[in-house]
C-alpha positions as CSV (number, residue, x, y, z in Angstrom):
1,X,2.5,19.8,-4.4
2,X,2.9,18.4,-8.2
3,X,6.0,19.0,-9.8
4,X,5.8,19.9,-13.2
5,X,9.2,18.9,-14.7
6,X,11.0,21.6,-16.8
7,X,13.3,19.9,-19.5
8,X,12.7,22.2,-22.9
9,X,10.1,19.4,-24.0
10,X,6.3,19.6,-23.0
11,X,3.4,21.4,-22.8
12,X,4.8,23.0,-19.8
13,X,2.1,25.9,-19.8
14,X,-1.5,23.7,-20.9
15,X,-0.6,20.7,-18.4
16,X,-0.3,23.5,-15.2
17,X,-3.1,25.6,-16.1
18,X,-4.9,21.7,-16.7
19,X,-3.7,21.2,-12.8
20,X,-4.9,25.0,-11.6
21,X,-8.3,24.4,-13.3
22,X,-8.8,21.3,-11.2
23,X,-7.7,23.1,-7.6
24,X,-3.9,22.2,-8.1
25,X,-1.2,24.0,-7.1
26,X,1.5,23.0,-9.7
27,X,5.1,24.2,-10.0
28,X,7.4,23.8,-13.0
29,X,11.0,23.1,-11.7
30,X,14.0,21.5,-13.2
31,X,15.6,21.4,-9.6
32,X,16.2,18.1,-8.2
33,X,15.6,19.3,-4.7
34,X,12.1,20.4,-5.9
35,X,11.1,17.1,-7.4
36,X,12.3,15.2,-4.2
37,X,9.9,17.1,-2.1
38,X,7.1,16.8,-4.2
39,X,3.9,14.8,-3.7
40,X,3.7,13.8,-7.5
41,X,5.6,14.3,-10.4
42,X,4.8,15.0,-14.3
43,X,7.3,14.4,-17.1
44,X,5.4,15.7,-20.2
45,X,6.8,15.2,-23.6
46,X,7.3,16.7,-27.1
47,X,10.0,16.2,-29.5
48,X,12.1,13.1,-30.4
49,X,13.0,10.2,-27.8
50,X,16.9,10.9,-28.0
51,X,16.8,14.5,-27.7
52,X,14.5,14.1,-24.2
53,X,17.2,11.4,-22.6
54,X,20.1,13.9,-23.5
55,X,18.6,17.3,-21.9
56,X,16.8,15.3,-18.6
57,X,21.2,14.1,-18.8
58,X,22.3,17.4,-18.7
59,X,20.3,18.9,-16.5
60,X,21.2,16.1,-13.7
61,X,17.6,15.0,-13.5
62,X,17.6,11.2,-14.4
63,X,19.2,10.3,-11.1
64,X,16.8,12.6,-9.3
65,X,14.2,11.0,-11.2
66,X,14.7,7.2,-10.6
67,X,15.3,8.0,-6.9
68,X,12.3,9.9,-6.4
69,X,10.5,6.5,-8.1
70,X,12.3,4.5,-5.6
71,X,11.5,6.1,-2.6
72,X,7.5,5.1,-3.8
73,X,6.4,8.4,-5.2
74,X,4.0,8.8,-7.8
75,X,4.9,10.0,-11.3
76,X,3.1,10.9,-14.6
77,X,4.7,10.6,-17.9
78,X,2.8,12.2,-20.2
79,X,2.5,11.7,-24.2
80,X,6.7,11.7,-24.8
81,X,6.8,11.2,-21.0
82,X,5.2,8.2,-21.1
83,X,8.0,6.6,-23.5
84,X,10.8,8.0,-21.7
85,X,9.7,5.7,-18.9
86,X,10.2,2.5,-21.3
87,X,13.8,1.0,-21.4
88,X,14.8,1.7,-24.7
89,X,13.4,3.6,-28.2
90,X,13.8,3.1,-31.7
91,X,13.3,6.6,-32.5
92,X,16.1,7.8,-35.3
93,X,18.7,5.4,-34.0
94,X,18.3,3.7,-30.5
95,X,17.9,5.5,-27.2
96,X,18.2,3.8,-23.4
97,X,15.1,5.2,-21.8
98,X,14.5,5.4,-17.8
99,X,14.1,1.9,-17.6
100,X,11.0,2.1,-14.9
101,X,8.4,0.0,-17.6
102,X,10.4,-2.5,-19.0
103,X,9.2,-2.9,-22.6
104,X,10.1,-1.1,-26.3
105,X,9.3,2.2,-28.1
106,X,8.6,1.7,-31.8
107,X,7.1,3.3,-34.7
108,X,4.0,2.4,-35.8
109,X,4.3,0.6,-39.4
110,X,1.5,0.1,-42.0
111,X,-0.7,1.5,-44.9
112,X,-2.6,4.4,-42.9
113,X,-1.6,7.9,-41.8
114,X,1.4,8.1,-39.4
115,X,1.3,10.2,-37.0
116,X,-1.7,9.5,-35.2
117,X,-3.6,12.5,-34.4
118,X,-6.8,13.1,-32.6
119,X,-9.6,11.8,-30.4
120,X,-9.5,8.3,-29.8
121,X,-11.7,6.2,-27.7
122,X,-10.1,4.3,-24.4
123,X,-11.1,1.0,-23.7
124,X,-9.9,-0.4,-20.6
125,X,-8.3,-3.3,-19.6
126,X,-7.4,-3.3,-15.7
127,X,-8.6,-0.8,-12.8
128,X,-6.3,1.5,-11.6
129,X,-6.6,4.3,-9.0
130,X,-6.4,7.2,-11.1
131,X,-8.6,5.7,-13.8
132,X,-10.7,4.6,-11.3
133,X,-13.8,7.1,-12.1
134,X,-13.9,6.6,-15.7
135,X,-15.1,4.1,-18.2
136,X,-14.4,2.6,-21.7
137,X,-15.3,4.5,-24.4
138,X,-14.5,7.7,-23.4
139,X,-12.2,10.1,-25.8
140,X,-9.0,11.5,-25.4
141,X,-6.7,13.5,-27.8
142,X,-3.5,11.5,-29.3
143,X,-0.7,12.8,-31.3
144,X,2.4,10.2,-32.0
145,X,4.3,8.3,-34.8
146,X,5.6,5.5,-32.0
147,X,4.0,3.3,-29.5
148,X,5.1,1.2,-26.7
149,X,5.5,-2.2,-26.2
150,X,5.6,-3.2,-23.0
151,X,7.1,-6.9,-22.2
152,X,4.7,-7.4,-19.7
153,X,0.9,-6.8,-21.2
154,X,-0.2,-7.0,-17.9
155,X,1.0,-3.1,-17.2
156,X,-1.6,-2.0,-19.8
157,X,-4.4,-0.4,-18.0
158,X,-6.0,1.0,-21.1
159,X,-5.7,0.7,-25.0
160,X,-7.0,2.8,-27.9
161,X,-7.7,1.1,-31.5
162,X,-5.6,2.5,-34.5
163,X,-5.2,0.2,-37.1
164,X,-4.1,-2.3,-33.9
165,X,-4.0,-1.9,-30.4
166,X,-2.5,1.0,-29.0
167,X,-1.2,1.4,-25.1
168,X,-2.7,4.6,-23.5
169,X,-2.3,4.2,-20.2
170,X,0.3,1.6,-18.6
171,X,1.2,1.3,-15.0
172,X,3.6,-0.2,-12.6
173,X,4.3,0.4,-9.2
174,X,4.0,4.4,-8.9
175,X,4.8,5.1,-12.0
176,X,1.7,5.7,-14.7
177,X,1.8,6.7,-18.0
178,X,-0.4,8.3,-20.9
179,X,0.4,7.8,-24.3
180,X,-2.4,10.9,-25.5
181,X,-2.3,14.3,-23.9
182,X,-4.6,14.6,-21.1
183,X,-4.4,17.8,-20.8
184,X,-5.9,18.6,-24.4
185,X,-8.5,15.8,-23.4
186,X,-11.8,18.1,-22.0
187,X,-13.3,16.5,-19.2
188,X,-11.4,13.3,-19.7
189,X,-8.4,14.5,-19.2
190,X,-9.1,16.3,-16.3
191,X,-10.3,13.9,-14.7
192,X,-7.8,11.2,-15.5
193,X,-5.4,14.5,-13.8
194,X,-8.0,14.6,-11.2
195,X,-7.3,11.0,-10.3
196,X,-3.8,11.5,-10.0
197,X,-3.6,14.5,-8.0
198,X,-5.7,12.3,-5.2
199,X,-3.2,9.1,-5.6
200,X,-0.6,11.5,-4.6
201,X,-2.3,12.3,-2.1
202,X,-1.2,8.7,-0.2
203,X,-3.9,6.6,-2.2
204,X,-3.4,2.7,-2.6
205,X,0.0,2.3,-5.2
């Protein structure tokens, strides 16, 4: 079973009907005793870095969170997601984030439009099991003013090209992130969820 996690912040709806499409059975919870039985979790994202940190606080979930991580279980962030699970943000003041990738969250500076949105084109850097089907070049849908900067490179497993070299995809451990929204990406992105569903599934972390 994928947990869906329920924080007033995501795309709560398109990511589970995403999941149900490809055979999934999701559920959206924001019960901890949900997420710790799970076989994968998402944390989707929309909204501002600070505001996501206070309502996963005050609904009890970070705890939940960073033990369900520590007992070797696989989870998703998604677009916002995938910053929260950097250790800090720079988004309107700075925010401690869930610590799991160690690395920065920081707005994307220069003469070009900010945010980002659209199809980009992922070009990959590492193999990883739920990329494992797909190739460089392929398109998925962005939209975000900040980008991560993670202090090891190394937990890049794909980048997109926007006026410099965006993360898309980073990975470490369990945990696995997506900087665009995979499940606005067409085929992409549904087989990117594809490929998670079956690591949760006991494939090689």
């Amino acid at each position: 079973m994928i947990a869906i996690v329920d924080y007033g912040m995501g795309n709560l709806l398109s990511v589970a009907k995403a999941l149900e499409h490809i055979g999934s059975e999701p559920i959206v919870t924001d019960k901890s005793e949900q997420l710790a039985v799970a076989d994968g979790v998402i944390l989707p994202g929309v909204g501002a870095f600070g505001d996501a940190m206070d309502n996963l606080r005050e609904l009890g979930l970070i705890a939940p969170l960073l033990a369900y991580v520590e007992a070797g279980k696989p989870l998703l962030g998604i677009c916002l997601g995938m910053q929260l699970l950097f250790s800090v943000s720079e988004e309107h003041g700075e925010h401690v984030g869930l610590d799991l990738i160690p690395g920065r969250v920081v707005r994307m500076q220069g003469d070009y439009k900010i945010p980002q949105v659209g199809w980009n084109q992922l070009q990959f850097r590492r193999d990883h099991p739920v990329t494992i089907e797909l190739e460089s070049g392929e398109f998925a849908y962005f939209v975000h003013s900040y980008l991560a900067v993670p202090s090891d490179p190394g937990v890049v497993v794909a980048s997109a090209d926007y006026h410099q070299d965006v993360p898309a995809i980073v990975a470490k451990g369990n945990v696995i992130g997506m900087q665009f929204h995979p499940e606005k990406s067409s085929h992409t992105g549904l087989r990117l969820l594809a490929g998670f569903v079956k690591w949760c599934g006991g494939g090689e972390r």
